[in-house]
C-alpha positions, 0 to 999 in steps of 0.5 A, spaced: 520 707 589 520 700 587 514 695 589 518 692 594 519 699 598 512 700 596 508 694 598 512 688 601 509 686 608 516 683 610 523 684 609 526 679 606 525 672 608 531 667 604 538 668 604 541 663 600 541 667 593 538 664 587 541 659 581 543 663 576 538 660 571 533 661 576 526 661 571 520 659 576 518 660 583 512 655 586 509 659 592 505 655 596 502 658 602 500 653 608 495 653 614 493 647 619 495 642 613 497 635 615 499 633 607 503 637 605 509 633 603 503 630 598 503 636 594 511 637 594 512 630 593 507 632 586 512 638 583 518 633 585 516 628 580 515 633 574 519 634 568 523 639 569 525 644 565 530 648 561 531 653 567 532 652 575 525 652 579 525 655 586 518 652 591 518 656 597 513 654 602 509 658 607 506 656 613 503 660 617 499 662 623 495 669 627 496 671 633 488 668 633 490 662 631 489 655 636 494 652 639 492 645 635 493 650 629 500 652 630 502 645 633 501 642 627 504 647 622 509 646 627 510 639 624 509 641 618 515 646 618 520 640 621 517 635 615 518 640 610 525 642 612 527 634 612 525 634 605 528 641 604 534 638 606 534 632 602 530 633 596 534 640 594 539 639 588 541 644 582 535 644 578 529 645 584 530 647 591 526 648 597 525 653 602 520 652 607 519 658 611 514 659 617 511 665 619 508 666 626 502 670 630 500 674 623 496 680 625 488 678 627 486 683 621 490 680 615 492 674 617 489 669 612 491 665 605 491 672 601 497 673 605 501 668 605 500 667 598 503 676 598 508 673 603 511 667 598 510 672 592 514 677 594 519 674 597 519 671 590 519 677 586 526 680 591 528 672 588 528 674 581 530 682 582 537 679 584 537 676 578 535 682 573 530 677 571 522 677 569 521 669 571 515 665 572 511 665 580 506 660 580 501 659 585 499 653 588 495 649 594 498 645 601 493 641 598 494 641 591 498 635 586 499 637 578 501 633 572 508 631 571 509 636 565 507 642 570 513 645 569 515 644 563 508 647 560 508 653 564 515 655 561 513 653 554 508 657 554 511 664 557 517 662 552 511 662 546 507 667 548 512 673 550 506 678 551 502 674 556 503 676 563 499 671 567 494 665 566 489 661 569 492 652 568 487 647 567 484 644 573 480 638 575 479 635 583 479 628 583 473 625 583 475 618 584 479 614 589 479 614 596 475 618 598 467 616 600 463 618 595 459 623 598 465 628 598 467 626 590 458 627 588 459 633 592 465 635 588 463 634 581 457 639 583 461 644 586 466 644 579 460 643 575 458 650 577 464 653 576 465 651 569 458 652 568 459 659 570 464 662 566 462 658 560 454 661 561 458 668 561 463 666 555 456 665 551 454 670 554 460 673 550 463 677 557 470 678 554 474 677 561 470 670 564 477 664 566 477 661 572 480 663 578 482 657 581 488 659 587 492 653 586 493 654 578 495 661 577 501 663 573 504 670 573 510 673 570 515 679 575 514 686 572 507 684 571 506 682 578 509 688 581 506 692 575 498 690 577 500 692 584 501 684 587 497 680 590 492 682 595 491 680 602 484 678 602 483 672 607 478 669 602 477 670 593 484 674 593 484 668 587 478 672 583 481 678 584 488 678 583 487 674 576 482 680 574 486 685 575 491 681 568 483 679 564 481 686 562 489 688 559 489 682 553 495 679 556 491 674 560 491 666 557 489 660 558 494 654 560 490 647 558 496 643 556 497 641 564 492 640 570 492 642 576 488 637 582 486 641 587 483 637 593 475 636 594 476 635 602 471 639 607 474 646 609 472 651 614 479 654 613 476 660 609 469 663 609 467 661 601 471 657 596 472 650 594 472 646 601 466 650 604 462 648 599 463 641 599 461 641 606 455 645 604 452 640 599 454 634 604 450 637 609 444 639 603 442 632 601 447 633 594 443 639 592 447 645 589 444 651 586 446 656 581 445 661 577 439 661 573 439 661 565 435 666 564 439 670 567 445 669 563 440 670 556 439 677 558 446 679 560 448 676 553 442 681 550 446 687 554 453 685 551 450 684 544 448 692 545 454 694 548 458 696 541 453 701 540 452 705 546 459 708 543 455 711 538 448 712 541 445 715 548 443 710 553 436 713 552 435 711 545 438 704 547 433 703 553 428 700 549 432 694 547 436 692 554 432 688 557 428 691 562 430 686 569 436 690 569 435 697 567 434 697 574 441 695 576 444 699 571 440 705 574 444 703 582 450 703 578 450 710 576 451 707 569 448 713 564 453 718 567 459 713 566 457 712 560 458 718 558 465 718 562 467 712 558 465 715 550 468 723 552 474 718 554 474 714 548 478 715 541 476 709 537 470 704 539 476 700 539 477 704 546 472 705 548 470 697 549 477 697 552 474 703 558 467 700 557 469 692 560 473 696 566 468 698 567 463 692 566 468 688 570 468 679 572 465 683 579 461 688 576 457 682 572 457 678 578 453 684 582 448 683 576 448 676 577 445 677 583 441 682 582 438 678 578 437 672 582 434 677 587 429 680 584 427 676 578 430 668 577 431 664 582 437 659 582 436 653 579 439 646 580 447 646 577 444 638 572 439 643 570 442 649 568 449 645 565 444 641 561 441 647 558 447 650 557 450 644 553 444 644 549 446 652 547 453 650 546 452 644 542 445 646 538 442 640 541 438 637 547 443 633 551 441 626 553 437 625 559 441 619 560 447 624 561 449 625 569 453 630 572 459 627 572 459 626 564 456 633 564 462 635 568 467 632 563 464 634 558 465 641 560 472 640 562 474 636 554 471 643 551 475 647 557 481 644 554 480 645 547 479 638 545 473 639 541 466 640 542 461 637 546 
């Protein structure tokens, strides 16, 4: 049964066929959002690239949703088919669909995003063709060689399935300062976060930012499609691919997803803004030491392949044997190594198991039970200081911090 018999939550959406050169598809899911034409606008400027590119918008609604709420996804959709009708030529076409009264249950931006990725993939399966769907946001602008970078990099890299793209919100401009300090906290933890795992040396730590994912078809039907998850389906798409190998990093474009306020999702991106707005400009995130400790856990992982948990225990830190303990870990891993050949697959079995989720749980156990958070400028500082072997200036503020941050994100040296 193809994935689409299997999975698919609608029937097939758009019937005017494809361009034969058809290389990429930009799927927008869209919800009470008045800019939208901002962000297509956005992809509009773009170079183009050696293929023909499909954006199919998603504006949709539940059967729960306010009545103020699908009158301006109504008048989104009546903007977003003008621009259709006037914008679409031979090298991108647009096709915004609306989709009404969802079911209460799943109804949400996991949904949207599956709808827009299905019908991307029934798209490409007219054409026999293993082409690019990106993920983006309503919300969202990019830089102009965003296509060209994304079918550059599938071209050179024919074994990646999937990649994260650099990100950066904007943090100046219209907006009032409060929103773009609020910001600038918000993304300075997300890069402190999977910096601190990296040096941790946890294998599968990459951003998982909605608007800025790339996947190509077969692997996307593969790994099960998108989820329908109503907040975090980005986290949990994107790991499905880090544990593979075939997961990359894209840096050579940026996405500028928005900083405004949003209540639209229980976490993410707009909720935290309206948080720290509302604390005083105060975030909080994990506590260094915790990412020490876990760097202790991981230096110890090659040898459990060969030794027993037991003769190990005195040597992972004590804090979080406890947790191990919960999550049954001495007879998993004793599963794992019975299912190993090598050490080569035993860590592959073993970072399944030890996934980005599972190293989040202990995160918190830690924070929980022994750390408590610290301010973001005070855990960014140390972890700097790590990285570059020395104190960081006490001149240095979170907005340097920040762009020091996204300069080693890109790979444009150290910091």
């Amino acid at each position: 049964m193809s994935y689409l018999q299997k999975h698919a939550f609608l029937d097939q959406l758009i019937s005017k066929p494809p361009q034969s050169d058809l290389g990429i598809i930009v799927v927008i899911p869209t919800y009470n959002e008045p800019d939208l034409i901002a962000s297509l606008r956005a992809l509009h400027r773009c170079g183009k690239p050696n293929c023909s590119v499909e954006v199919i918008v998603v504006i949709n609604d539940g059967e729960h949703s306010e009545d103020a709420v699908k009158q301006q996804n109504a008048k989104t959709y009546e903007a977003a088919q003008k621009w259709s009708f006037e914008k679409s030529g031979i090298q991108i076409k647009y096709f915004p669909i609306y989709i009404q009264n969802l079911p209460k249950k799943h109804a949400g931006v996991g949904l949207a995003r599956k709808i827009g990725m299905d019908e991307a993939v029934r798209r490409f399966e007219m054409l026999n063709r293993n082409g690019v769907i990106t993920s983006f946001d309503a919300d969202s602008t990019c830089a102009p060689n965003y296509f060209q970078e994304i079918h550059a990099h599938f071209d050179q890299h024919e074994k990646c399935d999937a990649c994260s793209i650099h990100y950066e919100h904007p943090i100046t401009g219209g907006g009032t300062q409060d929103r773009y300090t609020a910001i600038v906290l918000y993304e300075l933890h997300l890069r402190y976060y999977i910096n601190a795992l990296k040096y941790a040396g946890f294998r599968q730590a990459v951003q998982t930012v909605g608007s800025a994912i790339a996947v190509k078809s077969k692997a996307y039907q593969q790994q099960g499609g998108m989820n329908k998850r109503k907040a975090g389906e980005d986290f949990y798409f994107i790991h499905k691919f880090t544990p593979l190998g075939t997961f990359k990093e894209l840096k050579s474009t940026t996405v500028f997803p928005s900083p405004r306020v949003s209540n639209r999702v229980p976490f993410g991106t707009g909720k935290a803004v309206g948080e720290i707005l509302g604390n005083a400009q105060i975030y909080d995130t994990y506590n260094p030491a915790s990412f020490d400790l876990l760097k202790t856990f991981i230096y110890l992982v090659p040898e459990l392949y060969t030794k027993d948990f037991s003769a190990l225990s005195n040597q992972i830190p004590s804090e979080i044997i406890p947790f191990l303990e919960e999550q049954q870990f001495e007879s998993t891993l004793l599963e794992i190594k019975t299912n190993s050949t090598d050490a080569a697959s035993f860590g592959k079995r073993f970072y399944r198991w030890f996934n980005a989720f599972r190293v989040m749980k202990l995160l918190h156990f830690l924070r929980d039970k022994h750390f408590e958070n610290v301010g973001v400028g005070e855990a960014a500082r140390w972890l700097i200081g790590e990285l570059q072997d020395q104190e960081v200036s006490e001149r240095a503020d979170v907005v340097d911090m920040l762009v020091w941050f996204r300069e080693l994100d890109k790979g444009e040296g150290n910091i």
